[in-house]
Each structure stands twice: as C-alpha cells, then as structure tokens.
C-alpha positions in Angstrom: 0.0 0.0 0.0 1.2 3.8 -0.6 2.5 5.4 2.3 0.3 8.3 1.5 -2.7 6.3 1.0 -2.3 4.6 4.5 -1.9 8.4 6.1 -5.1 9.3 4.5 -6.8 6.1 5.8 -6.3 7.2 9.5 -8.7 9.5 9.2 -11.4 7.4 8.9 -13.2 5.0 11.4 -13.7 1.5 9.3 -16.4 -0.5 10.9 -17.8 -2.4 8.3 -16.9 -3.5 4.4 -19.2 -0.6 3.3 -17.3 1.5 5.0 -14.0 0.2 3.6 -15.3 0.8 0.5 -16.5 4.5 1.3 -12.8 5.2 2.5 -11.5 3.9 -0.9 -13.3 5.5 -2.9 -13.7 8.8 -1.3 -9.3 9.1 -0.9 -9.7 8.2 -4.9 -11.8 11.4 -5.3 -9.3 13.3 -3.6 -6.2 12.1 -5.3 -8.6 12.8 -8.3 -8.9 16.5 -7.1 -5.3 16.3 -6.6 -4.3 15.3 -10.3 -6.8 17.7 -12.0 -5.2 20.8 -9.9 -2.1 19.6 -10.9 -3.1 19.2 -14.4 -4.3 23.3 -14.3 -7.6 22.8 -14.8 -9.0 24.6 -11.5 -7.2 27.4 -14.0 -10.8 27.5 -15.8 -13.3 25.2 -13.5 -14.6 25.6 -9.9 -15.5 22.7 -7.9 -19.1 22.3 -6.3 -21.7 19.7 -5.4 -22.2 17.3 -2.3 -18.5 16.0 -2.4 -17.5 19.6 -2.4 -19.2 20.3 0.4 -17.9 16.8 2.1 -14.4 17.4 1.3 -14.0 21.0 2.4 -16.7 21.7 4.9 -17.4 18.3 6.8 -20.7 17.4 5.2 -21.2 14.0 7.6 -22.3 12.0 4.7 -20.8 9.8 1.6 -21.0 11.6 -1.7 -20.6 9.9 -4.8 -20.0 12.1 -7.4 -17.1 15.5 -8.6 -18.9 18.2 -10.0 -17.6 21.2 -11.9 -18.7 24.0 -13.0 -16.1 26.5 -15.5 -16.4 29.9 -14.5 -16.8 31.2 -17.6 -19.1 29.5 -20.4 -17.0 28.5 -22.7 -18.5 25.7 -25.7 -15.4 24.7 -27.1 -14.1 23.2 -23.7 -12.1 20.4 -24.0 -12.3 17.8 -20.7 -10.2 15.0 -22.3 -6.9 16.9 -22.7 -7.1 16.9 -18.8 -6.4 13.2 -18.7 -2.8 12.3 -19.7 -1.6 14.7 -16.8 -4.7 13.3 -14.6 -3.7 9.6 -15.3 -0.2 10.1 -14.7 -0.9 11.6 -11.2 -3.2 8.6 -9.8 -1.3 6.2 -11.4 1.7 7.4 -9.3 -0.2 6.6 -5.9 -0.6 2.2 -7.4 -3.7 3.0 -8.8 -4.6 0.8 -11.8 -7.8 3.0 -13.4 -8.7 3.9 -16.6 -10.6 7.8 -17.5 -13.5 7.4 -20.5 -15.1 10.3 -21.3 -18.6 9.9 -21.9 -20.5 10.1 -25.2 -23.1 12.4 -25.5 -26.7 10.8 -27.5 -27.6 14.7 -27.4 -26.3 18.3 -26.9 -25.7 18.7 -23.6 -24.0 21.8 -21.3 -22.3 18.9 -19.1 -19.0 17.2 -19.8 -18.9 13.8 -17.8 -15.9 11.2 -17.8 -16.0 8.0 -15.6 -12.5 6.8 -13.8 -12.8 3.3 -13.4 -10.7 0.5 -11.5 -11.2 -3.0 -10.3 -12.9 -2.8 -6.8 -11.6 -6.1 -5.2 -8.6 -5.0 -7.2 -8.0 -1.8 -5.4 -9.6 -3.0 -2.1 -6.8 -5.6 -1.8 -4.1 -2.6 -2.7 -6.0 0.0 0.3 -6.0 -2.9 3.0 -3.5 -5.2 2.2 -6.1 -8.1 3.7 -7.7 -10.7 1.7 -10.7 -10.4 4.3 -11.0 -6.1 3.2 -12.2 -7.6 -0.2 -15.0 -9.1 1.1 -17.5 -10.9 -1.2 -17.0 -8.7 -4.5 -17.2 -10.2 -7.6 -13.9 -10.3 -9.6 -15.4 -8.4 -11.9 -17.2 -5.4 -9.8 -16.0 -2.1 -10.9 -15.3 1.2 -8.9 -16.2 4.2 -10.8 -15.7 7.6 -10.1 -18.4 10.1 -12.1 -17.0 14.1 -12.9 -19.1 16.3 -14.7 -18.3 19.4 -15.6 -21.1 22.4 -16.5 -19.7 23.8 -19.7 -22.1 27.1 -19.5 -22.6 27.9 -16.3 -25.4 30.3 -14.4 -24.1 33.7 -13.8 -23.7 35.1 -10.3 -21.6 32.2 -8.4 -18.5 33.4 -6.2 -15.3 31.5 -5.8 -12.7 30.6 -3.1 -9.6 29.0 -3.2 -8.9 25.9 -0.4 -6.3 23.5 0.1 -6.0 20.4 0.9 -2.2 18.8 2.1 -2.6 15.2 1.4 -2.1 13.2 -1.3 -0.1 15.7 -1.4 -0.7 19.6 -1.2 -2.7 21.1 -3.5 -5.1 23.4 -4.4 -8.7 23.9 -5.8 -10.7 26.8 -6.9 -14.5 26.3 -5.3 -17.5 27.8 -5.0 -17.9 29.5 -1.3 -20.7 28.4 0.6 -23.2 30.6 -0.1 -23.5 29.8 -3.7 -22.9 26.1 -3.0 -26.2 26.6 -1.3 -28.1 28.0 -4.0 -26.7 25.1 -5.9 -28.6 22.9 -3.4 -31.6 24.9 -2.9 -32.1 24.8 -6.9 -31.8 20.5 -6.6 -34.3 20.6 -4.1 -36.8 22.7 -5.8 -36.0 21.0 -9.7 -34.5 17.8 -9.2 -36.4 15.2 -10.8 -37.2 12.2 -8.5 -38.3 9.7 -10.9 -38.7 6.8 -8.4 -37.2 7.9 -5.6 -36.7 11.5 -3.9 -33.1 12.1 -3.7 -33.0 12.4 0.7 -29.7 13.9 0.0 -30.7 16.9 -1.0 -32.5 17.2 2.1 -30.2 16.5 3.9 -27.1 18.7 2.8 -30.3 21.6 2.8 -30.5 20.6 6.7 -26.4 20.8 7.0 -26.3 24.3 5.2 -29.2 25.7 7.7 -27.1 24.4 10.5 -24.5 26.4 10.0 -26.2 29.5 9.5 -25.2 29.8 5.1 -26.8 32.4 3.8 -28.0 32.1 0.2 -26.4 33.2 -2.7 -29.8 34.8 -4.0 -28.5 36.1 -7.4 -26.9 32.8 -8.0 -29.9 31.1 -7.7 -32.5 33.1 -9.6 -30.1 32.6 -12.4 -30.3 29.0 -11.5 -34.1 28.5 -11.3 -34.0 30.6 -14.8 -32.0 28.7 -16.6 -34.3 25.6 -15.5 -37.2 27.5 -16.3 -38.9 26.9 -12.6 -39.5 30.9 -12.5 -39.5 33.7 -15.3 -37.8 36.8 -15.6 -41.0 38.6 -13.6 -39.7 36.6 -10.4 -37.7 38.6 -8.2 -36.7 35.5 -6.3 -36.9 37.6 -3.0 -36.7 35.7 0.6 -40.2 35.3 0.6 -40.5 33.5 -2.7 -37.7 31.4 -1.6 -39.4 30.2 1.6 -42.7 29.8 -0.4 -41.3 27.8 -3.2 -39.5 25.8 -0.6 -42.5 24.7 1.2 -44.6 23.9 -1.4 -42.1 21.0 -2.5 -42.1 19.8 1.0 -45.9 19.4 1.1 -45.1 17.2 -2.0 -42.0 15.0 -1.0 -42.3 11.4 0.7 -40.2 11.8 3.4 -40.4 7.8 4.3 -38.5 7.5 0.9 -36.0 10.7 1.1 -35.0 8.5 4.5 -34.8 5.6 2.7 -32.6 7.1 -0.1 -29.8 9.2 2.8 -29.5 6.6 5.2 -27.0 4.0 3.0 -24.5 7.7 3.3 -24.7 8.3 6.5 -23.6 6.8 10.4 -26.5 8.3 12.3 -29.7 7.7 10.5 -31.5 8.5 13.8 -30.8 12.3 12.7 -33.8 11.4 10.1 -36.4 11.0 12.4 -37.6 14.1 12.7 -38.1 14.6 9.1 -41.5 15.8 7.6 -43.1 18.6 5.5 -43.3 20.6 9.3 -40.3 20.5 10.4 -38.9 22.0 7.0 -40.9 24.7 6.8 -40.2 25.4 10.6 -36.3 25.1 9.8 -36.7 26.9 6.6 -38.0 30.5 8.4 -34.1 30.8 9.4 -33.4 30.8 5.6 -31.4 34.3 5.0 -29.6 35.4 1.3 -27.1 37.3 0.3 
C-alpha cells in the first residue's frame, strides 16, 4: 500500500466493508482533485456539489459524485486533454484505473468522464487483507463520475482551499453561499423519478445548521436557466421560503430517509423529518 494512501486512511473510522469501501473510494476522489489541480484545470473550473461540500466543509455523509462547474461559459471546452496529466498523477499513488469520457446521444452543457478500476482490485491494494475484499465479484468495478457544466449560471462566487494530502494542493471552489443556492435549486427541480433524492434534504438541513446564507443572485439565475420561474420573479426571501414549502408538502419523506441513510452513520438524525419541520427550519433561511 502507498504510504500516503495509508496516512489518509487514519482519518477514517472502518467499521464495516461498506465503509471500507466508502474510504477507498472517497481518498480516490481526492487524489482525483489532486491530479486535475495539478493538471491546471482549477485554471478555468470551480468545484461544487455534495463531495464539495464533504471534502472541504465536513458534510457528515458519503457523496458519490465530482462536480464542476467553468467559471466562464465556454463551448469549445475540452475535458479529455485533462487526462494524460490526470492519469499520470493517480497512477503514481498504485492506482490501476482507466478515464472514458462519456459520449453524448444529445447536446448537452455537461461534460462527464468516468474513472474506473477494479474494486476487489483496489480494495486488496488500500487494506493489504484478503478479508478487506470481502464478497466482491472479480469483476465489480469502482467508478468515479466528474461532470463538468460547460455554461454555467451567472452570479456564483469562488474561493480557493487546500487540501495537504495526497499531497498539497489546491482547488478553486464555490464559497458556501453559492454552494447553497446550488442545493436549494436540486431541491426545488430535481427530478425524483422513483425515488426522492434524501440527500438533497439533507445537505439543505447541514447548510441551515451552520447558518449559510443564500447566494440569492446565484440562484435566480439558477431557477431561470431551469425555467422553474420567469424573468418577472424577483426570487426575494419570501418566494424562496414559499417555493421551498410547497415542495415539502409534496415529498415522501419515508422515501427521502430511505434514499440518505446508505450515506450516512446516524440515520436516527432522520427521524424528525416531515413537510413541518422543513418549513419550521426553513424560516431561518437568510440570502445574500
């Protein structure tokens, strides 16, 4: 095993196999980061999203996915020249992985690319212990999803953070408050399909309890671009709030537990979820 990748797996209290292979695959999201900054593409993009929040705030749940956003729209972007550089760098730390950019069946504003590696593979290179790989089929794949929005909403503000291991590095983000509008706009538009995505829910509950103010420009132009509101919508506080809790009315909060509690160590923080107690939280909304 790396020497690095050991240090990194101190940080993490391993229980079970599912959260062996949480640790694995969250360091391989930071060494990820790592190789992108390295590669200069936080030159152009700004990192955002639930593993955003994870990584550099202490969101207390798993997230699975890197999302990007450029700050500037720019349709000519090119992810894949990112990838020698980005291989090269997690191939340095023992990784065996491959990076496939996805093809798009229809123009699209997001750039995705899957990193993909052998589970048992890699869970036999993190913990050095036959027993680590647990049951996984031979063939089970790890795969690591980055998408990048190639014409962004307007409005967003950016910080730098850094991060010291792999190694240190650093990575252009959005702050907080426009990470929030990011969220608020998944809660109001995501489609559920079969299931409500409880994440959303609860990374809305984490931003609340820690007193983020929303980026309210940010997400106008958000809801815009989605068509939710029209140009006549202010977007004030009070919309906010009211556009809020008419989603609640309609969510099934026994399935938005359901959907969070595979991500996350206390799922007895759930049981106060329902329609009331997010409207009640959501009158300490404030926006910036």
């Amino acid at each position: 095993m790396s020497a690095v990748i050991e240090q990194m797996l101190k940080s993490y209290d391993i229980e079970n196999f599912y959260d062996r292979k949480n640790a694995m695959k969250e360091i391989m999201q930071e060494i990820v980061l790592c190789g992108l900054s390295r590669a200069g593409f936080f030159k152009k993009a700004a990192f955002y999203g639930g593993t955003a929040l994870r990584i550099f705030y202490g969101l207390d749940r798993f997230s699975e996915d890197l999302d990007f956003s450029l700050e500037t729209a720019d349709p000519g972007f090119d992810l894949a020249e990112y990838f020698p550089v980005l291989q090269k760098e997690i191939r340095s730390f023992g990784l065996n992985v491959v990076i496939v950019e996805k093809e798009k069946s229809r123009k699209s504003n997001i750039r995705s690319a899957f990193l993909k590696g052998n589970t048992k593979e890699h869970l036999l290179l993190f913990f050095a212990d036959e027993h680590a790989a647990g049951e996984t089929a031979k063939n089970e794949m790890i795969k690591i999803k980055f998408e990048v929005d190639i014409n962004p909403p307007k409005y967003a503000s950016f910080e730098h953070k850094y991060r010291l291991l792999p190694i240190p590095y650093e990575v252009n983000m959005y702050d907080m408050p426009s990470l929030f509008a990011g969220k608020i706009h998944a809660v109001l538009c995501r489609a559920w399909l079969n299931r409500v995505k409880g994440r959303d829910f609860y990374d809305y509950v984490f931003y609340l309890s820690r007193k983020t103010a929303v980026n309210q420009k940010h997400l106008r132009e958000r809801l815009l671009d989605s068509g939710y509101i029209t140009e006549n919508n202010s977007c004030s506080l009070s919309e906010i709030k009211h556009m809020l809790n008419e989603r609640f009315e309609a969510v099934d909060f026994s399935q938005a537990k359901q959907d969070v509690e595979l991500f996350i160590h206390d799922v007895s923080a759930l049981n106060v979820w329902s329609a009331d107690f997010f409207r009640q939280i959501t009158e300490n909304l404030t926006v910036i």
